[in-house]
C-alpha positions as CSV (number, residue, x, y, z in Angstrom):
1,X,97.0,127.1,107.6
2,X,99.0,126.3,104.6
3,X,97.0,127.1,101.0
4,X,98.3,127.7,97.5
5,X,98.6,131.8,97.0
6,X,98.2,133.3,93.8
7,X,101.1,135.7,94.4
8,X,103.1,136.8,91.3
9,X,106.5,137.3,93.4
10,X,106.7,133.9,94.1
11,X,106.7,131.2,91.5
12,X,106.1,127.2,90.3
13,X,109.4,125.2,91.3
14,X,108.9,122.0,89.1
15,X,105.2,122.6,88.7
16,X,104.6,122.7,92.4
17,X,103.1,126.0,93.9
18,X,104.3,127.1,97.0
19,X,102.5,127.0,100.4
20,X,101.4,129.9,102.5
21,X,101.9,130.6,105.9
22,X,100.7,133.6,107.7
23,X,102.8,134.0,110.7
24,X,100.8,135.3,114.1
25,X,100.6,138.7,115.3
26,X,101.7,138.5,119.2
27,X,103.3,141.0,121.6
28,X,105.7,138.5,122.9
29,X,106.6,135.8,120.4
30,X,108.1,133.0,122.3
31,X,110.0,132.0,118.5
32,X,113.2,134.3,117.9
33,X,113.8,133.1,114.7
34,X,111.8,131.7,111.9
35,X,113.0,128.6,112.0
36,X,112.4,128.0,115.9
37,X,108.7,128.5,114.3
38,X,108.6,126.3,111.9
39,X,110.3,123.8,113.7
40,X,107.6,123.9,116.7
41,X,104.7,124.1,114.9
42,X,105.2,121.7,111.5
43,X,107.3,119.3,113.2
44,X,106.9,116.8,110.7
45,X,109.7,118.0,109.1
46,X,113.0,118.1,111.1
47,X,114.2,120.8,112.5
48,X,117.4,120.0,110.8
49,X,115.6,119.8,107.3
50,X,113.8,122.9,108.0
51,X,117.2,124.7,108.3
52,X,118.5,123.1,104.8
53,X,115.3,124.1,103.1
54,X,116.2,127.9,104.3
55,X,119.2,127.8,103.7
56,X,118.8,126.3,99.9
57,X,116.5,129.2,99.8
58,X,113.2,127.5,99.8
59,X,111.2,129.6,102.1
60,X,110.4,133.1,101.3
61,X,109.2,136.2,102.3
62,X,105.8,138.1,100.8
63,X,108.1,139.6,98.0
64,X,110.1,136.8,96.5
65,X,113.4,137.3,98.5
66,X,114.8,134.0,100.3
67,X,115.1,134.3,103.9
68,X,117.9,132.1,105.3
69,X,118.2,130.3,108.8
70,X,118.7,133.5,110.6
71,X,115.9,135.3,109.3
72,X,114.2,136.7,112.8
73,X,110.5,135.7,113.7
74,X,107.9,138.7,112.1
75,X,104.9,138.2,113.1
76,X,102.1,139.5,110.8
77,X,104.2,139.0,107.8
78,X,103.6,136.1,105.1
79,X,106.3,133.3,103.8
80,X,106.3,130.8,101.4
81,X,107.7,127.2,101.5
82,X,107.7,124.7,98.6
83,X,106.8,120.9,99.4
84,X,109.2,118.9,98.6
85,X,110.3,115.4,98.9
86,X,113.5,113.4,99.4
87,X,112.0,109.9,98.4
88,X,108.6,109.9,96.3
89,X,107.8,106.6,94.2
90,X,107.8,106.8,90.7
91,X,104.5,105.9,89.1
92,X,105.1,104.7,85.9
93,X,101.8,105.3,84.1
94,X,100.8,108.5,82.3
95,X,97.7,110.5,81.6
96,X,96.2,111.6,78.6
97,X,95.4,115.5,77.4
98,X,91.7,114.6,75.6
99,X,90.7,118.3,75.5
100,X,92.5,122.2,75.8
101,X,91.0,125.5,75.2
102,X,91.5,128.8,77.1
103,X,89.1,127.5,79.7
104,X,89.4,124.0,80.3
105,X,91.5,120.9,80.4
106,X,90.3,117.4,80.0
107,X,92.5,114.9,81.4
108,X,92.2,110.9,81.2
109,X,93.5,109.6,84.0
110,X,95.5,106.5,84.6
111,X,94.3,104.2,87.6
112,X,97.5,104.9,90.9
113,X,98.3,108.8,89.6
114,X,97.1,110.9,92.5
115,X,95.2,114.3,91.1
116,X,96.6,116.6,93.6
117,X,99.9,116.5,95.5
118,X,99.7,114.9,99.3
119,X,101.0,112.3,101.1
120,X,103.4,110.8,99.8
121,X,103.2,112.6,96.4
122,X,104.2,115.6,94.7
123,X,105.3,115.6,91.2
124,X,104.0,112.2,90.9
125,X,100.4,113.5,90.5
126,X,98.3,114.6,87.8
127,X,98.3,118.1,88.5
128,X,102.0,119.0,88.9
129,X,102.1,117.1,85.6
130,X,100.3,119.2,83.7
131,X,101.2,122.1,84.7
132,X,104.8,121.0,83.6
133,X,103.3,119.5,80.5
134,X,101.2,122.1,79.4
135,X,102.9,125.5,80.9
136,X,99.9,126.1,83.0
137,X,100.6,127.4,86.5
138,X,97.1,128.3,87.3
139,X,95.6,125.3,86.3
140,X,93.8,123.8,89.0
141,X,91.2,120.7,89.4
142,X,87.4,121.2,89.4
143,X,86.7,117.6,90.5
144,X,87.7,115.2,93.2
145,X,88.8,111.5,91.6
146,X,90.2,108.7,93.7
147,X,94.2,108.0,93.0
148,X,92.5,104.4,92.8
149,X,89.8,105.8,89.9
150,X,90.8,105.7,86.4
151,X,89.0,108.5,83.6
152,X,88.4,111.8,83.2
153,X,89.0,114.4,85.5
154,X,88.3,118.3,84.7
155,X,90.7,121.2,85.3
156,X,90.3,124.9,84.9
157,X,92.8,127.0,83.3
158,X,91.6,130.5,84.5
159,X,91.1,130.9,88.2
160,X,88.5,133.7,87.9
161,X,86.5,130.8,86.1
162,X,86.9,128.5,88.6
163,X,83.4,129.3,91.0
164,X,81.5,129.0,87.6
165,X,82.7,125.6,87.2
166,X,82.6,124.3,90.3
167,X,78.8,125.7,91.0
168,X,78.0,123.3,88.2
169,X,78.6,120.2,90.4
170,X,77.6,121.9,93.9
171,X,74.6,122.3,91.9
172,X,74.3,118.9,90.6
173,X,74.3,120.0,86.8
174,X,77.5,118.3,85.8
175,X,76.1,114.4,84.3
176,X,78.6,111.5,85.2
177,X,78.7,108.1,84.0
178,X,81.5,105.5,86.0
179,X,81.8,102.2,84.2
180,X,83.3,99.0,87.0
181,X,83.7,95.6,86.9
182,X,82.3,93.0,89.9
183,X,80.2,90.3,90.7
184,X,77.3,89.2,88.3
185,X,73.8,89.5,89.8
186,X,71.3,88.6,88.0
187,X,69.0,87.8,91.1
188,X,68.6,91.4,91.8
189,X,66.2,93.8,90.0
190,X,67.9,96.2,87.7
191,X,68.2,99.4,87.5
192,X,69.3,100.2,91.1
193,X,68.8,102.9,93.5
194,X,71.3,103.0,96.4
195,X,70.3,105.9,98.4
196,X,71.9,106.0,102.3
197,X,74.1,108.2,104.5
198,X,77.7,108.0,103.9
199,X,80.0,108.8,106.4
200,X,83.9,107.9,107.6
201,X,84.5,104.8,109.4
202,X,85.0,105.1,113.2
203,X,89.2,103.8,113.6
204,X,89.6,104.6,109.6
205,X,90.0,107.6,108.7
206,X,90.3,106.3,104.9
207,X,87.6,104.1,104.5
208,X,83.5,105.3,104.3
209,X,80.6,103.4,105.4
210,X,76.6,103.4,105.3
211,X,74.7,104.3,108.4
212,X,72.9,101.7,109.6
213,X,68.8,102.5,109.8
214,X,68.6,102.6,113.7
215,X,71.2,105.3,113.6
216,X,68.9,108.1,112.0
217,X,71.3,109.8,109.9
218,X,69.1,111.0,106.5
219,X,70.3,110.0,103.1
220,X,72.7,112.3,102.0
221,X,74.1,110.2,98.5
222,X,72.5,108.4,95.6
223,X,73.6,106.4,93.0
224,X,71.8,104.7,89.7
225,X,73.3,101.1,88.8
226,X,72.6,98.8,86.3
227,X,74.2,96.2,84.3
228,X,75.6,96.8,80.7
229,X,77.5,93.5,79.9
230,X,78.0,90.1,81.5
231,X,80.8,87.7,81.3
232,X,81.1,84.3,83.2
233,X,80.9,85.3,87.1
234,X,81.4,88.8,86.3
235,X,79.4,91.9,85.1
236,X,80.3,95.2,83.6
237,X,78.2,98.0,85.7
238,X,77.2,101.7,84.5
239,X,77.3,104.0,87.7
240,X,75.3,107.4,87.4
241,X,75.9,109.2,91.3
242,X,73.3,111.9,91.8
243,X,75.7,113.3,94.5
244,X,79.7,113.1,95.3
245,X,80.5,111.6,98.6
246,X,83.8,110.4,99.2
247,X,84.1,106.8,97.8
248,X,80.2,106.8,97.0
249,X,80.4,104.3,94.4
250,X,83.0,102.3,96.0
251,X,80.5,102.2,99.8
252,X,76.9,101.9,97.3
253,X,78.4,98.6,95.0
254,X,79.4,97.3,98.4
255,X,76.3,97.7,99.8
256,X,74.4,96.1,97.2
257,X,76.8,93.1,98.1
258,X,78.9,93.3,95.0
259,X,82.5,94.7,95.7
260,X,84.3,96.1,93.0
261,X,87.0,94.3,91.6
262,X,90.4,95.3,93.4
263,X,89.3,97.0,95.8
264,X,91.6,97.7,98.2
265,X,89.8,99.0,101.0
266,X,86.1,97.2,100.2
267,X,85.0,95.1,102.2
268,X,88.1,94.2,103.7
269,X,91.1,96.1,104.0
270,X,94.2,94.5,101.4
271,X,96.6,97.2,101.3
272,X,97.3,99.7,103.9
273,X,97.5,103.5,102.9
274,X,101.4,104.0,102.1
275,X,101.8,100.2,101.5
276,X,103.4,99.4,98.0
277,X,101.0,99.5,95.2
278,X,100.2,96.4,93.2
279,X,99.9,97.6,89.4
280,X,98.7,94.2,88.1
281,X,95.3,94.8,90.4
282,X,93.9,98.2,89.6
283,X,90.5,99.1,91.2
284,X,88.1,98.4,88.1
285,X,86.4,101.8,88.4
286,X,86.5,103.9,85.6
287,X,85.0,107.5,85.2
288,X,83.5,107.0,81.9
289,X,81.8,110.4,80.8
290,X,80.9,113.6,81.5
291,X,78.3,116.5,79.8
292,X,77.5,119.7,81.0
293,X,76.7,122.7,79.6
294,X,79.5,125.6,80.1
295,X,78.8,128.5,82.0
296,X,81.8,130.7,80.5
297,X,80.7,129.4,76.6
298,X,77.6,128.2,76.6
299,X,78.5,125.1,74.8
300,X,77.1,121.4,75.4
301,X,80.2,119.8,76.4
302,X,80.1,115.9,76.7
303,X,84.0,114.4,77.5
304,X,84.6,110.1,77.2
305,X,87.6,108.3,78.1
306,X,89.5,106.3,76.0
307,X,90.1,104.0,78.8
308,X,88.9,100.5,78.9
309,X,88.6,98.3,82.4
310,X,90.0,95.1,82.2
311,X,88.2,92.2,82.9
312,X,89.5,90.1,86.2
313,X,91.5,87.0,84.7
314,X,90.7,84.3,87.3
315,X,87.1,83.1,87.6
């Protein structure tokens, strides 16, 4: 499997880290060369573009050295590839550095920029970004946030910091506070507790959903909402998620019947995954603030965006 090394031999190429492969150990490979390998078993790329990236010199052996398109199949031994490419969509919106030290970065985060590279992005995301921006090659995210979510999103500079961080919020110590925008509901009793079990939709692999009671499955996500502001047909929520599941806040506003404005995916699907985006309708979701206390300082640190959601036009 494919995972970012930490390999001093072999470098950032415009703020992307290379990928690891570790090529298996067999008596009798049935892959003479290299690139009959790669061509068989990541055949999402072409064979053809497989050869070009070898011969460019962007795959490599365990010591730095580029192996080109003859390079024989080792088995046992390590390379490295960088992801690359040909066509990625601009995103013409750009994040904000709120905090640096030699431990952390803070990062406000604009609603469309993915964090981390996939899909269709690469140096479009946050992360490669940054590590341009701020010379950082280590620097790596502590925190999952939707491409869709605008706010704050934590990175670590050291990686032998990383675990400390991280425990924080598989420990549930890390305070979080979403801000979104959606339906006015005055009929329902405030605060609210949305506690169920969040799983992915059967035929969807991007969308979540509750369990439904007769299904059994025990709550495994919880979320505190409540009203902060109210304007015509709309409200302003503050969102305070006890745990992390993937679109949590997104499934539990659904749940309670109020949608968040531009969703995409909630209730109804809008805009297929890969689909152009629509910059005029960002998902009002915004990942207000954060506090903790630091396990490698000590310190109470509390982080706010500078971001504002903006209210839907149309009533």
């Amino acid at each position: 499997m494919a995972h970012v090394p930490k390999n001093p031999a072999i470098p950032m190429r415009g703020g992307v880290s290379p990928s690891c492969l570790a090529l298996p150990q067999m008596r009798q490979p049935p892959w003479p060369t290299l690139l009959d390998y790669l061509a068989q078993r990541l055949p999402r790329i072409p064979r053809a573009q497989w050869q070009q990236r070898l011969a460019d010199g962007l795959v490599c052996a365990d010591d730095g050295r580029a192996l080109p398109p003859h390079s024989p199949y080792l088995g046992g031994s390590r390379i490295y590839y960088w992801r690359d490419l040909a066509i990625e969509p601009p995103i013409p919106f750009e994040a904000t550095v709120l905090h640096r030290c030699a431990h952390l970065v803070v990062a406000d985060k604009p609603h469309f920029l993915p964090v981390t590279p996939g899909g269709r992005y690469v140096q479009q995301t946050l992360l490669v970004r940054l590590k341009q921006q701020l010379g950082l090659p280590d620097l790596s995210p502590l925190h999952r946030l939707d491409r869709e979510t605008a706010g704050l999103v934590l990175l670590c500079v050291n990686p032998a910091e990383r675990d400390a961080y991280q425990r924080l919020f598989r420990q549930r110590q890390v305070h979080k506070d979403y801000e979104a925008i959606a339906a006015a509901a005055p009929h329902l009793d405030w605060p609210q507790v949305r506690r169920s079990h969040i799983r992915e939709c059967e035929g969807a692999f991007y969308k979540m959903r509750e369990a439904l009671p007769h299904e059994g499955w025990p709550d495994n996500s919880e979320t505190r909402i409540e009203p902060l502001e109210q304007r015509g047909p709309w409200a302003r929520y503050r969102l305070q998620p006890v745990s992390g599941r993937r679109h949590q806040l997104r499934v539990h506003m659904l749940g309670l019947g109020l949608p968040i404005v531009g969703d995409q995916f909630y209730p109804e699907v809008r805009r297929a995954p890969g689909a152009a985006e629509d910059y005029a309708e960002p998902l009002r979701l915004l990942a207000r603030a954060i506090a903790f206390t630091d396990p490698v300082t000590g310190q109470a640190r509390c982080f706010e965006s500078a971001l504002t959601l903006d209210w839907p036009s149309a009533v």
